[in-house]
PDB file with SEQRES, HELIX, SHEET and CRYST1 records, atoms N, CA, C and O in Angstrom:
SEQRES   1 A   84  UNK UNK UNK UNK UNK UNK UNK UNK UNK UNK UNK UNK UNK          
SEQRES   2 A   84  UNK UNK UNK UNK UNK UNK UNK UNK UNK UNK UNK UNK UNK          
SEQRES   3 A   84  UNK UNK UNK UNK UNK UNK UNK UNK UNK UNK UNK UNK UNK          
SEQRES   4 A   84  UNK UNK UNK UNK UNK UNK UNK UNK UNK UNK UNK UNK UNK          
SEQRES   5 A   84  UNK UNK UNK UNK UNK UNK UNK UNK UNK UNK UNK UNK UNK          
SEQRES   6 A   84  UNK UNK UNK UNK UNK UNK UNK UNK UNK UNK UNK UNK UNK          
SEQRES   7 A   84  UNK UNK UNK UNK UNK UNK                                      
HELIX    1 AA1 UNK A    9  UNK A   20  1                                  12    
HELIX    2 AA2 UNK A   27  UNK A   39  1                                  13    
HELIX    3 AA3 UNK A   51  UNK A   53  5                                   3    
HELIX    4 AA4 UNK A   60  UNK A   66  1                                   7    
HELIX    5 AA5 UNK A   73  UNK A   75  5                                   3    
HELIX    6 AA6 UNK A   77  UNK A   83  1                                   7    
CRYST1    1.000    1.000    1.000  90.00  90.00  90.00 P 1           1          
ATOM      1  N   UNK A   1      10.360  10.119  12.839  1.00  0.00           N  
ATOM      2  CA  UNK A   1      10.642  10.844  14.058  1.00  0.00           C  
ATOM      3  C   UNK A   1      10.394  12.331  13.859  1.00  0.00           C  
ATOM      4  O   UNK A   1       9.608  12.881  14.630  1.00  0.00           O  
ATOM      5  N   UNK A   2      11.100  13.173  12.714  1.00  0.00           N  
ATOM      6  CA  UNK A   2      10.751  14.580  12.543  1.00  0.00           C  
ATOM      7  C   UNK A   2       8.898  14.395  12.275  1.00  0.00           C  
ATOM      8  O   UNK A   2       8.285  15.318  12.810  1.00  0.00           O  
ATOM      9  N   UNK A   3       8.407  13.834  11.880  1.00  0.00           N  
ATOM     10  CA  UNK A   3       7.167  14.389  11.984  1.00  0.00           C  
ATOM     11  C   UNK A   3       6.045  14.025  12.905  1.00  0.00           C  
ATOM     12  O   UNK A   3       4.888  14.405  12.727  1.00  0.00           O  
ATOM     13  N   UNK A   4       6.612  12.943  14.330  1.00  0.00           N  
ATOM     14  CA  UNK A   4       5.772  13.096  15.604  1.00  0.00           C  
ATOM     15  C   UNK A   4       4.897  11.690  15.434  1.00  0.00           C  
ATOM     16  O   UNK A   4       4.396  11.133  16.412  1.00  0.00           O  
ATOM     17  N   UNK A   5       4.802  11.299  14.390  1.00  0.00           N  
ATOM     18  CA  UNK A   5       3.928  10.375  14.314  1.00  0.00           C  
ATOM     19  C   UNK A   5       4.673   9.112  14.636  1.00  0.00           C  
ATOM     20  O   UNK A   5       5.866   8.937  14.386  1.00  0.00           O  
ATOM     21  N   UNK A   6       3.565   7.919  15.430  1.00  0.00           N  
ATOM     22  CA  UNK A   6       4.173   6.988  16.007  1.00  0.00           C  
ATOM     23  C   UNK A   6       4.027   6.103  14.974  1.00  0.00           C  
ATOM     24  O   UNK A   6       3.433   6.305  13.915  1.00  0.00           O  
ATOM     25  N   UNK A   7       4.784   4.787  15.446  1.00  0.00           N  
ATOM     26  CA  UNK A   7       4.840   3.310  14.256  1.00  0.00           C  
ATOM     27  C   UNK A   7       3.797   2.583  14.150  1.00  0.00           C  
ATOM     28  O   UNK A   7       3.784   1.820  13.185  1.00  0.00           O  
ATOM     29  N   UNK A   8       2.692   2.577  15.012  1.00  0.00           N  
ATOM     30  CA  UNK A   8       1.426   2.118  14.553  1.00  0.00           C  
ATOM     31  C   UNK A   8       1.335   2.409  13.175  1.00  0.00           C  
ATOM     32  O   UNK A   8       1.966   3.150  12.422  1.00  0.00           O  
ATOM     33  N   UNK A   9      -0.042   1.284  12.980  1.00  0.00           N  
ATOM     34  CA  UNK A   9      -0.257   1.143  11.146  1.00  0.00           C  
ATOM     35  C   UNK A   9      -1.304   2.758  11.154  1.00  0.00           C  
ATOM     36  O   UNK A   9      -1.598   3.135  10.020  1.00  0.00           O  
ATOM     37  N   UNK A  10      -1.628   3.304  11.870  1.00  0.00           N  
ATOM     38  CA  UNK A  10      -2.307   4.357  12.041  1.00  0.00           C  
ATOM     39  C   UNK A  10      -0.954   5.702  11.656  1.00  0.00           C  
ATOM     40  O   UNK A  10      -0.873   6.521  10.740  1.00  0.00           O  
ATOM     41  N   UNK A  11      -0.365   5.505  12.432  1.00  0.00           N  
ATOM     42  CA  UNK A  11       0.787   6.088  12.729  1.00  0.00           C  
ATOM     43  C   UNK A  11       1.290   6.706  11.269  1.00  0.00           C  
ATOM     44  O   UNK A  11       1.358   7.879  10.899  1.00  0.00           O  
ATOM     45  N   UNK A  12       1.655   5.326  10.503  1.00  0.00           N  
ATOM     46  CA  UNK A  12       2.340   4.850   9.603  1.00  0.00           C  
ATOM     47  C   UNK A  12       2.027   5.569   8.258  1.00  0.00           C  
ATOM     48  O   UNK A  12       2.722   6.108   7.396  1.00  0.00           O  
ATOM     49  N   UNK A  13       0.732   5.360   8.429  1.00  0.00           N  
ATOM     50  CA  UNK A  13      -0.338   6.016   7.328  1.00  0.00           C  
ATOM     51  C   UNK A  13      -0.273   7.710   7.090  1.00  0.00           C  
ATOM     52  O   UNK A  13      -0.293   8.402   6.072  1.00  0.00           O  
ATOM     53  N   UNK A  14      -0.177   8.052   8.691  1.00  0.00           N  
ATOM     54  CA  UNK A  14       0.161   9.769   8.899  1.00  0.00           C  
ATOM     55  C   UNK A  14       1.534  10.214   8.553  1.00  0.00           C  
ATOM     56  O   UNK A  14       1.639  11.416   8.310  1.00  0.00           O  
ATOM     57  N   UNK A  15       2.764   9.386   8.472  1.00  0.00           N  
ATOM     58  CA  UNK A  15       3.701   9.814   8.216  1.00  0.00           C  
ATOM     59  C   UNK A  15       4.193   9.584   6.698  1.00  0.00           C  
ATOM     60  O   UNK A  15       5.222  10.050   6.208  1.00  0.00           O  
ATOM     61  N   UNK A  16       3.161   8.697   6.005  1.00  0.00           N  
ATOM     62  CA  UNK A  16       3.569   8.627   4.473  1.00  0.00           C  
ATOM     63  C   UNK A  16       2.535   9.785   3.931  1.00  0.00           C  
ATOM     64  O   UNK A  16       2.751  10.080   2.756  1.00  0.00           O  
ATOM     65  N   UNK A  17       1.763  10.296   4.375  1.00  0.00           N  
ATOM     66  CA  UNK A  17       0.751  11.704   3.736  1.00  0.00           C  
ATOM     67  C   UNK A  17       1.792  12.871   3.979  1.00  0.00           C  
ATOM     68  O   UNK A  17       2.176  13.677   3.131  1.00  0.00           O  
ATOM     69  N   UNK A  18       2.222  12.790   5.476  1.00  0.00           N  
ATOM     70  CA  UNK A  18       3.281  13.948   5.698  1.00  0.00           C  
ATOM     71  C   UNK A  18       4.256  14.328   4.579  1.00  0.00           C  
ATOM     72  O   UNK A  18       4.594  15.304   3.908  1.00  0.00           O  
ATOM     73  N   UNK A  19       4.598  12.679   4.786  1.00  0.00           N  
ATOM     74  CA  UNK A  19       5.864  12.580   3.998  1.00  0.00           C  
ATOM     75  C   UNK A  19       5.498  12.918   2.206  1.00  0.00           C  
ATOM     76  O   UNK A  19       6.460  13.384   1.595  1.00  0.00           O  
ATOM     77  N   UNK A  20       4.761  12.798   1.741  1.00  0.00           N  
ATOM     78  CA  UNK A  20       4.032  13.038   0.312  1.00  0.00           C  
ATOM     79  C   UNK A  20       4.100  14.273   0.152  1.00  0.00           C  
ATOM     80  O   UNK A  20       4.458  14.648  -0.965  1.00  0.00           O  
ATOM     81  N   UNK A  21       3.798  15.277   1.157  1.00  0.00           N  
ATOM     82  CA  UNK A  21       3.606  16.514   0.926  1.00  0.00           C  
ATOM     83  C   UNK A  21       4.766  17.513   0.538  1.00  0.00           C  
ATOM     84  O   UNK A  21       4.614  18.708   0.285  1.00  0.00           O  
ATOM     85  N   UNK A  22       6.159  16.687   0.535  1.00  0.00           N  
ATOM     86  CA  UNK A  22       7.470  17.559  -0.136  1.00  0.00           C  
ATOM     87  C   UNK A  22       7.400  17.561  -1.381  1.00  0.00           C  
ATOM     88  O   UNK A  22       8.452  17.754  -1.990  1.00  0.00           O  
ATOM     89  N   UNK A  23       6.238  17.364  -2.092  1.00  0.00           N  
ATOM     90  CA  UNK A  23       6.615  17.062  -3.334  1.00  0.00           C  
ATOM     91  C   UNK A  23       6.239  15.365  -4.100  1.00  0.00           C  
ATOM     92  O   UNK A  23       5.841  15.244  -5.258  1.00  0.00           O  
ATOM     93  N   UNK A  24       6.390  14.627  -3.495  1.00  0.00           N  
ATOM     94  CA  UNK A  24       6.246  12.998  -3.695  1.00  0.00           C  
ATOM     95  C   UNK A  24       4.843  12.661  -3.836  1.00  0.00           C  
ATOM     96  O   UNK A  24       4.691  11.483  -4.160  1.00  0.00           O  
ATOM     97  N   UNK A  25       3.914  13.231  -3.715  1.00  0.00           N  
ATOM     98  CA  UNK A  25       2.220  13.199  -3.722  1.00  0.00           C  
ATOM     99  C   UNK A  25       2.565  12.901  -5.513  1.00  0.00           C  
ATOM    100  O   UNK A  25       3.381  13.472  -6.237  1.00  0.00           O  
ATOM    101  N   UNK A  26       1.557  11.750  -5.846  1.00  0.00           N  
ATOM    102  CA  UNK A  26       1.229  11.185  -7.249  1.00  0.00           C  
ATOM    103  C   UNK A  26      -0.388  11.345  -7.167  1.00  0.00           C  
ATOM    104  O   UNK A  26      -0.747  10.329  -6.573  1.00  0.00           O  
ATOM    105  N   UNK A  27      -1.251  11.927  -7.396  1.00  0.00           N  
ATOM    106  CA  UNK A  27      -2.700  11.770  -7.483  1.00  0.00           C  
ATOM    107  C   UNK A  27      -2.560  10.652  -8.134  1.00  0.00           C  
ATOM    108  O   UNK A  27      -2.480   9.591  -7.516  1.00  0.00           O  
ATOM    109  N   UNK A  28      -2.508  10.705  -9.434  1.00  0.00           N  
ATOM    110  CA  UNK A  28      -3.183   9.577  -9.748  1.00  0.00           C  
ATOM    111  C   UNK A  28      -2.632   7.732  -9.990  1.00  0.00           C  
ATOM    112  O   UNK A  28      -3.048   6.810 -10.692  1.00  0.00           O  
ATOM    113  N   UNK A  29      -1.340   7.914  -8.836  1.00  0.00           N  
ATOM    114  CA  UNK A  29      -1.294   6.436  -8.613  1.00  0.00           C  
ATOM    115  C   UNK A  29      -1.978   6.539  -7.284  1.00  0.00           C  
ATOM    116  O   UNK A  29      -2.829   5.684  -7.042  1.00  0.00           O  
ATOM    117  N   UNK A  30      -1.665   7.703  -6.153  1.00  0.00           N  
ATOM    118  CA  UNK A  30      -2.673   7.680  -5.182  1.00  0.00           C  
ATOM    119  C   UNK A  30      -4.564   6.572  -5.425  1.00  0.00           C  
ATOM    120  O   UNK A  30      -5.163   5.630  -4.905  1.00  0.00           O  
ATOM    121  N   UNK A  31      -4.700   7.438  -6.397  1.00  0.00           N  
ATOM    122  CA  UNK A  31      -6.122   6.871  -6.616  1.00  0.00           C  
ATOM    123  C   UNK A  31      -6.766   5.605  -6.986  1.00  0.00           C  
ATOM    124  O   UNK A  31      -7.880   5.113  -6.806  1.00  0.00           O  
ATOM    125  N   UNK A  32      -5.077   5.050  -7.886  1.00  0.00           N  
ATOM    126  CA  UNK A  32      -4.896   3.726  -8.494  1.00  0.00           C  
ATOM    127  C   UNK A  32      -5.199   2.849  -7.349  1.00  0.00           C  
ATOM    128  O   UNK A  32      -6.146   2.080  -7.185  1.00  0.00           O  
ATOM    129  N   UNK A  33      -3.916   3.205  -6.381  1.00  0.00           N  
ATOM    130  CA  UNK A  33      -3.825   2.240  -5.128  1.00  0.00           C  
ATOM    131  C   UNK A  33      -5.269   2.284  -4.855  1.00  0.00           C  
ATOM    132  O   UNK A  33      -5.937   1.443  -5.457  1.00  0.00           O  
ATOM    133  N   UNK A  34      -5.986   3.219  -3.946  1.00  0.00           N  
ATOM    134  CA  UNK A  34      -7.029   3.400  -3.456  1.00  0.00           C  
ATOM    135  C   UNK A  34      -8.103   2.506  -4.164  1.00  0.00           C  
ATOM    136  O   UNK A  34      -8.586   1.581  -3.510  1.00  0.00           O  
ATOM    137  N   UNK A  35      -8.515   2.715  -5.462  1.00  0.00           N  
ATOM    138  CA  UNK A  35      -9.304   1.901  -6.154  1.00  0.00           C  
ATOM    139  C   UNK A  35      -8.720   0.249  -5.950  1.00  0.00           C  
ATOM    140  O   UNK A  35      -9.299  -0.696  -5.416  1.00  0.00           O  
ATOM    141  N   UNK A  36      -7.965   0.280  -6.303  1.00  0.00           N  
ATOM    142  CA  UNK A  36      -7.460  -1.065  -6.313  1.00  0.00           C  
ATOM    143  C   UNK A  36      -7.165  -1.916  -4.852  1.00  0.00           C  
ATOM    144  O   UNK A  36      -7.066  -3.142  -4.835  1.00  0.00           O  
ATOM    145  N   UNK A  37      -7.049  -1.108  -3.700  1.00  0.00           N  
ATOM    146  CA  UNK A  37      -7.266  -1.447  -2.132  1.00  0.00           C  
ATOM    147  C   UNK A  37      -8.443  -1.826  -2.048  1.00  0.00           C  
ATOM    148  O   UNK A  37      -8.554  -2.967  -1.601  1.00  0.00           O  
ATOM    149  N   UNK A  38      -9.460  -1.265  -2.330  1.00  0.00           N  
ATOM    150  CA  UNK A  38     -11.069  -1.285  -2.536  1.00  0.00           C  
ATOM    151  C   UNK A  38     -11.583  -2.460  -2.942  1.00  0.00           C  
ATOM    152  O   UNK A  38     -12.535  -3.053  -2.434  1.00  0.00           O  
ATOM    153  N   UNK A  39     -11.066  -2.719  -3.683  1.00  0.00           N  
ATOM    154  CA  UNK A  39     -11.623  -4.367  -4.721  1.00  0.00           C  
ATOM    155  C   UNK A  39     -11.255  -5.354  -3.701  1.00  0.00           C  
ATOM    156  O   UNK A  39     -12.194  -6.126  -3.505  1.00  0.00           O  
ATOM    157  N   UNK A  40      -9.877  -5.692  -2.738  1.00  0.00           N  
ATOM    158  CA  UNK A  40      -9.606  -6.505  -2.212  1.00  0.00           C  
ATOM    159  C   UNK A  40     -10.748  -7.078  -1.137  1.00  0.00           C  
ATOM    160  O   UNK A  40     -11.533  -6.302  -0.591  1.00  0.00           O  
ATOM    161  N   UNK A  41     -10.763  -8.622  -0.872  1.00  0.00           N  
ATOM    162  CA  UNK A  41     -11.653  -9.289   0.042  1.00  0.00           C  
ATOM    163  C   UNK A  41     -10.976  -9.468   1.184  1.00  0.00           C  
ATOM    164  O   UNK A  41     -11.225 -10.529   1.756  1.00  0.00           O  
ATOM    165  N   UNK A  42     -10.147  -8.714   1.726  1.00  0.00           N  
ATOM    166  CA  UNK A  42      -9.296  -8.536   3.166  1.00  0.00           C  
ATOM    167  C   UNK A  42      -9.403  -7.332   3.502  1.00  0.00           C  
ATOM    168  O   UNK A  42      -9.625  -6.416   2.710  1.00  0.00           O  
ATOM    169  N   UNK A  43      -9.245  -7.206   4.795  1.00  0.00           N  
ATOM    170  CA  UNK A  43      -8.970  -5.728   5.427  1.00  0.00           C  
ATOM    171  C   UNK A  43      -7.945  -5.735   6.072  1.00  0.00           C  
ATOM    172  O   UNK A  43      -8.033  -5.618   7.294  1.00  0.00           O  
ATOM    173  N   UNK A  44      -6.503  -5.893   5.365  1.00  0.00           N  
ATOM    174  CA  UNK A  44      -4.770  -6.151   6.111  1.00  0.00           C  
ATOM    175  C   UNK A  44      -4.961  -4.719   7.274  1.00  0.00           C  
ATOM    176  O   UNK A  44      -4.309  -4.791   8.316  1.00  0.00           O  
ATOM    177  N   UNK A  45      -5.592  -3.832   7.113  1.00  0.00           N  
ATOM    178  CA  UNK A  45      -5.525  -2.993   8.290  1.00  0.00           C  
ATOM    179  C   UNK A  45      -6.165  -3.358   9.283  1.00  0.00           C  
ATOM    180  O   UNK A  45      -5.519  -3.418  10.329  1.00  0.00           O  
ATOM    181  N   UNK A  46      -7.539  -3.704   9.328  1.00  0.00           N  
ATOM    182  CA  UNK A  46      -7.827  -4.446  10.393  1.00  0.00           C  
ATOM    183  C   UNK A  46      -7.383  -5.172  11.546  1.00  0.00           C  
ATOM    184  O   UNK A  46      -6.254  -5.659  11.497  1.00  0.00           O  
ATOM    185  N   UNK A  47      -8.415  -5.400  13.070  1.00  0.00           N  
ATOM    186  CA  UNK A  47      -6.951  -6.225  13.547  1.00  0.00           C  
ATOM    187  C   UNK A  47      -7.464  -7.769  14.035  1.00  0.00           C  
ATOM    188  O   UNK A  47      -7.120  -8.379  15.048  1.00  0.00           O  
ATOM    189  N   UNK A  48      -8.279  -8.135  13.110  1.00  0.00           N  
ATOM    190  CA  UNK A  48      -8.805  -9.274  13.149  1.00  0.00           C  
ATOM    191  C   UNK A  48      -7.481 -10.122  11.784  1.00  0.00           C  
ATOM    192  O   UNK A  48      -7.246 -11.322  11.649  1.00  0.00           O  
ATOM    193  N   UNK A  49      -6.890  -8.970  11.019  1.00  0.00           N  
ATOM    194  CA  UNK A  49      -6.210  -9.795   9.632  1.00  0.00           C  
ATOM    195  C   UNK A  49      -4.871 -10.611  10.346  1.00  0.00           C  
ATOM    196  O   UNK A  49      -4.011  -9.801  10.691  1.00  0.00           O  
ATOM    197  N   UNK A  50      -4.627 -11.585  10.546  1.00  0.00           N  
ATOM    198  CA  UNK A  50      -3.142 -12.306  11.207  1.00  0.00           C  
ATOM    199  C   UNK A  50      -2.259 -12.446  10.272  1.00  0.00           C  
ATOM    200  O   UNK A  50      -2.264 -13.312   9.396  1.00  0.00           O  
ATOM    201  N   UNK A  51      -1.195 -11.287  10.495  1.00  0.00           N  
ATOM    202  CA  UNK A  51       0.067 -11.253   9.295  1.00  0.00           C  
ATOM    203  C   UNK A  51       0.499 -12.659   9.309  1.00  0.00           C  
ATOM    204  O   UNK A  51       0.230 -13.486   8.438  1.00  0.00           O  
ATOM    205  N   UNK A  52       1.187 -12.855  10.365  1.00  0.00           N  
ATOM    206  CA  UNK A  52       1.945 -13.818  10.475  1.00  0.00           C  
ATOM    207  C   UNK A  52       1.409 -14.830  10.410  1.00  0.00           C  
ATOM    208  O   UNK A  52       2.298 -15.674  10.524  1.00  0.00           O  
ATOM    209  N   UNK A  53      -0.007 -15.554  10.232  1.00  0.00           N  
ATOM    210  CA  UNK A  53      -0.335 -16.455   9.514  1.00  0.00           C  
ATOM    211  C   UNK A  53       0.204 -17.088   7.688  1.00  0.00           C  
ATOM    212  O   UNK A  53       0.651 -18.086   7.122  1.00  0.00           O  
ATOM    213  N   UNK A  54      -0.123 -16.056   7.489  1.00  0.00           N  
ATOM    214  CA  UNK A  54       0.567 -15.512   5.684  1.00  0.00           C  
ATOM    215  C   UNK A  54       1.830 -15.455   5.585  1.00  0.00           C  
ATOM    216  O   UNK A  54       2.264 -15.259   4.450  1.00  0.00           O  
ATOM    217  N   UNK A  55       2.767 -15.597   6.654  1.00  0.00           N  
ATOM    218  CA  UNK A  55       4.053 -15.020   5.904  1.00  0.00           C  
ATOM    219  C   UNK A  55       5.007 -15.774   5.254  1.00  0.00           C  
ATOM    220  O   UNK A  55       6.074 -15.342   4.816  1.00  0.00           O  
ATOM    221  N   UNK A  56       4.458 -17.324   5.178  1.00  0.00           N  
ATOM    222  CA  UNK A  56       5.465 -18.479   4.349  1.00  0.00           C  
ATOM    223  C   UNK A  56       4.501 -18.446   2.991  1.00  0.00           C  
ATOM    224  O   UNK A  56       4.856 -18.733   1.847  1.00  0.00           O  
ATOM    225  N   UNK A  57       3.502 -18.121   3.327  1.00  0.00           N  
ATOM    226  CA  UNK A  57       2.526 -18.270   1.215  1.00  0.00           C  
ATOM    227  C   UNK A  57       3.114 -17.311   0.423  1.00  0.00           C  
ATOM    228  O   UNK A  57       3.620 -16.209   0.638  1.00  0.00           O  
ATOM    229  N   UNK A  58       2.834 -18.330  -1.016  1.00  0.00           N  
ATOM    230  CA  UNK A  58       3.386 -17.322  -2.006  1.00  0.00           C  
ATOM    231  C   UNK A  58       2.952 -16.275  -2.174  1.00  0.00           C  
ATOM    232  O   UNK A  58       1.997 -16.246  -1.398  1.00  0.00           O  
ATOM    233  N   UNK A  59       3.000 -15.216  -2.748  1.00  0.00           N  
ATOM    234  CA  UNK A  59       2.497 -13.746  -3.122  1.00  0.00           C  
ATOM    235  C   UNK A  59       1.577 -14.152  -3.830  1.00  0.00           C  
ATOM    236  O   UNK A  59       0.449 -13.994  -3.363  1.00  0.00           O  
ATOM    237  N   UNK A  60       1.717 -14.917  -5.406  1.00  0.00           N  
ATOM    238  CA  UNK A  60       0.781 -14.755  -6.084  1.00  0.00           C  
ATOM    239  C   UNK A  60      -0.639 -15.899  -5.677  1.00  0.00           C  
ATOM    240  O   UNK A  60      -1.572 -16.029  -6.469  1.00  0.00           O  
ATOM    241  N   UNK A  61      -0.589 -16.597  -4.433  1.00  0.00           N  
ATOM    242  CA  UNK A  61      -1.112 -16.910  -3.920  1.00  0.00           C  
ATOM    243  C   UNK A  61      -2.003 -16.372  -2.934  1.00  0.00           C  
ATOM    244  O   UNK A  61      -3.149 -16.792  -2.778  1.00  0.00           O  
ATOM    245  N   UNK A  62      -1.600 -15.650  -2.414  1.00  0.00           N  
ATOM    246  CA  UNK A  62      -2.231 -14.285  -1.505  1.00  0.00           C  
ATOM    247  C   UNK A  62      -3.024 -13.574  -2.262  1.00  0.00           C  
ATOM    248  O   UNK A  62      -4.133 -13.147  -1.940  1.00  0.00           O  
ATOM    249  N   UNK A  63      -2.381 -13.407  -3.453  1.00  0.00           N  
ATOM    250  CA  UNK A  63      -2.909 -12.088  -4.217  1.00  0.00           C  
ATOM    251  C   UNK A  63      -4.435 -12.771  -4.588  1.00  0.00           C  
ATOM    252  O   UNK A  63      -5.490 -12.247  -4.229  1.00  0.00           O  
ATOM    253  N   UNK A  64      -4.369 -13.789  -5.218  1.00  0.00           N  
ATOM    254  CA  UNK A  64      -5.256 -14.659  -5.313  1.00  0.00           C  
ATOM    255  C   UNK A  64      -6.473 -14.777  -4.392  1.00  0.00           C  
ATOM    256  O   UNK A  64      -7.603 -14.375  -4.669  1.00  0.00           O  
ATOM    257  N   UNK A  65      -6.153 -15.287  -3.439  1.00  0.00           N  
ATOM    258  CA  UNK A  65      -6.873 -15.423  -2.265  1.00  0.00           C  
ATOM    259  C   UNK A  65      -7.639 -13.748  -1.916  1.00  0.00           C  
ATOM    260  O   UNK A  65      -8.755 -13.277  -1.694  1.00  0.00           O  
ATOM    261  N   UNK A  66      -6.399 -13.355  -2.028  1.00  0.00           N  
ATOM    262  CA  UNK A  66      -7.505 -11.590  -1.236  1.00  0.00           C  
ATOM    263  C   UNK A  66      -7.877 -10.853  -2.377  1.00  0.00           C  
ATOM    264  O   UNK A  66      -8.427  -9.752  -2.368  1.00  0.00           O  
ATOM    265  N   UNK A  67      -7.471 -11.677  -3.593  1.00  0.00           N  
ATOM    266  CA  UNK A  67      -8.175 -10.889  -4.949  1.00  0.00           C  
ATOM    267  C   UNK A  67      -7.794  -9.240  -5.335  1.00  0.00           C  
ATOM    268  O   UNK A  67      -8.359  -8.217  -5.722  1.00  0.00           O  
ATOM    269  N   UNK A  68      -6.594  -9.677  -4.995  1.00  0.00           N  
ATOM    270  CA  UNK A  68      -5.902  -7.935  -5.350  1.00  0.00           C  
ATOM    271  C   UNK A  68      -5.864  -7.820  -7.149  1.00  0.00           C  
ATOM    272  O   UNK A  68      -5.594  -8.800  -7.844  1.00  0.00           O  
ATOM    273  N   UNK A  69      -6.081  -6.894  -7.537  1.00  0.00           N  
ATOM    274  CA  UNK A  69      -6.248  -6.700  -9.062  1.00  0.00           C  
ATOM    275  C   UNK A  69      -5.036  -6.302  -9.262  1.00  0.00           C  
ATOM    276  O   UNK A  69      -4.222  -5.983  -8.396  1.00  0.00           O  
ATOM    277  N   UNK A  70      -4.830  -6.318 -10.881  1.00  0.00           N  
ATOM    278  CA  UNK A  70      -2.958  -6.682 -11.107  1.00  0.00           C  
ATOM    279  C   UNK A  70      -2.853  -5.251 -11.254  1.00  0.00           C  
ATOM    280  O   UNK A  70      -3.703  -4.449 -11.642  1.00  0.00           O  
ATOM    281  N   UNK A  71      -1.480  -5.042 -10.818  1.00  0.00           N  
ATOM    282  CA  UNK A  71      -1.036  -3.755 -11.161  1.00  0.00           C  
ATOM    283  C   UNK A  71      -0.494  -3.415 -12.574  1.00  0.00           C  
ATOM    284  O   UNK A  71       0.719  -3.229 -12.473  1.00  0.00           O  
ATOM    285  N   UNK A  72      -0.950  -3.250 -13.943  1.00  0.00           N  
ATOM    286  CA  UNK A  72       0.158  -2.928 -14.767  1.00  0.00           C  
ATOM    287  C   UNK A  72       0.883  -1.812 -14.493  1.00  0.00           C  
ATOM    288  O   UNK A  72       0.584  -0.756 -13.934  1.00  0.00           O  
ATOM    289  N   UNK A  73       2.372  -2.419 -15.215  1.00  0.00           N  
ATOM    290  CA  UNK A  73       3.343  -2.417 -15.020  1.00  0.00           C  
ATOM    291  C   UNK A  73       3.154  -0.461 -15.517  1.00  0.00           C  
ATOM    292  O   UNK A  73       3.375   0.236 -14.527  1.00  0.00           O  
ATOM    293  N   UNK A  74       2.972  -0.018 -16.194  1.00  0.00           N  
ATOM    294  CA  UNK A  74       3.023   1.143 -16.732  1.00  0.00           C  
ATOM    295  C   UNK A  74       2.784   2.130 -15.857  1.00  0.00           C  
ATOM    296  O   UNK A  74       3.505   3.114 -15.693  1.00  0.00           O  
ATOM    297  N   UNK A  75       1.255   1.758 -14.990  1.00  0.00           N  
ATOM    298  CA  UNK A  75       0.844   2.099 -14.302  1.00  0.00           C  
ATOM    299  C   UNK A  75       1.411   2.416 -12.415  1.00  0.00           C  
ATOM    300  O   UNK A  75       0.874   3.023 -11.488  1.00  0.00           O  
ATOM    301  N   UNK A  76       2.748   1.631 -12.546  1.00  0.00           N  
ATOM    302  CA  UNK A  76       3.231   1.803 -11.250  1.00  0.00           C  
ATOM    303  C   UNK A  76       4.341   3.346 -11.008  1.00  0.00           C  
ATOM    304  O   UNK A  76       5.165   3.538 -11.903  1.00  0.00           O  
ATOM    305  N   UNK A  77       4.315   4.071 -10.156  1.00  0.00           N  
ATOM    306  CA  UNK A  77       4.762   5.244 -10.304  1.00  0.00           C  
ATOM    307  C   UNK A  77       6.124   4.993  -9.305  1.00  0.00           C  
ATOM    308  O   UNK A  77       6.970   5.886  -9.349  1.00  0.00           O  
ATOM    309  N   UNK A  78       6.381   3.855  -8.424  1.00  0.00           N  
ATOM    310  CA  UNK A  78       7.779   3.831  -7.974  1.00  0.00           C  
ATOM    311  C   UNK A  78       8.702   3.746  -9.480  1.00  0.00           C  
ATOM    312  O   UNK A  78       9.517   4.609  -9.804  1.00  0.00           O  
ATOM    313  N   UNK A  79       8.381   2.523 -10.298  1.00  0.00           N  
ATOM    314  CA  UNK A  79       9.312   2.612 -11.667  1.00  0.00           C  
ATOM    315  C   UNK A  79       9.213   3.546 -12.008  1.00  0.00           C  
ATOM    316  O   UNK A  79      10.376   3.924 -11.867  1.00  0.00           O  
ATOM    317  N   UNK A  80       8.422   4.804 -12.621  1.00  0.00           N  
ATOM    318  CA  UNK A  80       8.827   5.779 -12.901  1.00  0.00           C  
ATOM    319  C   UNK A  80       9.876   6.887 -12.378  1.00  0.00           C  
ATOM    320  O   UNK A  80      10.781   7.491 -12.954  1.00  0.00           O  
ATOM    321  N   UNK A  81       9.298   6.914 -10.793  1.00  0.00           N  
ATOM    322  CA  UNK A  81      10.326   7.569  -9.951  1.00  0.00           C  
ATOM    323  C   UNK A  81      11.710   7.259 -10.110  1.00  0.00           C  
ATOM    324  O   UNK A  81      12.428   8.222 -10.379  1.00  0.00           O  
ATOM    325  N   UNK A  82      12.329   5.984  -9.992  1.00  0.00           N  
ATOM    326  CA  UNK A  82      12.912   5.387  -9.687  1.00  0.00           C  
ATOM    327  C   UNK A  82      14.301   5.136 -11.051  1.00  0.00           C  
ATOM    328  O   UNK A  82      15.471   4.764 -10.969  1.00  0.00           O  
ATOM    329  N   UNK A  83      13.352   5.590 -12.306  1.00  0.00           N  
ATOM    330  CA  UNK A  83      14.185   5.585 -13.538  1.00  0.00           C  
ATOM    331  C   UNK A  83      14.772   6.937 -13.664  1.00  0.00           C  
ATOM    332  O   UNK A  83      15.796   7.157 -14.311  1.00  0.00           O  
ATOM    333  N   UNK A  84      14.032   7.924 -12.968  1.00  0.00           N  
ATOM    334  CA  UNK A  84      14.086   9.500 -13.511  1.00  0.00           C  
ATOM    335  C   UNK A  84      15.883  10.126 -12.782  1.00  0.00           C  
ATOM    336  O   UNK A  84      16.268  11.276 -12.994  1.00  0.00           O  
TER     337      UNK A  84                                                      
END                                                                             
């Protein structure tokens, strides 16, 4: 709400950059994600992708299917945040 932007996935996207900019900006898990969004064989933003088709499959079934590359664990920057 403080930063104007609506709940669309458009929306959504503008208020987590906003929101990054206090300080919370990670370049380089930023880039991780990004690379690793890239590889996937889905476009979940799109509006051809049907969430709610997916929402009883397993994860690592999905992951599978849309070929998301694994995150190591080292590499994730919420656990870091999140320990500090």
């Amino acid at each position: 709400m403080l930063s104007g932007y609506d709940t669309s996935p458009h929306g959504e996207l503008l208020v987590s950059t906003f929101t990054a900019a206090t300080g919370a900006f990670d370049p380089e898990a930023f880039w991780l994600a990004w690379d690793r969004g890239s590889e996937i064989n889905v476009d979940t933003f799109g509006p051809s992708w049907e969430f709610w088709t997916v929402i009883y499959a397993e994860l690592a079934e999905l992951r599978k299917r849309y070929a998301v590359p694994p995150l190591d664990p080292s590499a994730d920057a919420t656990l870091a945040l999140l320990s500090a």
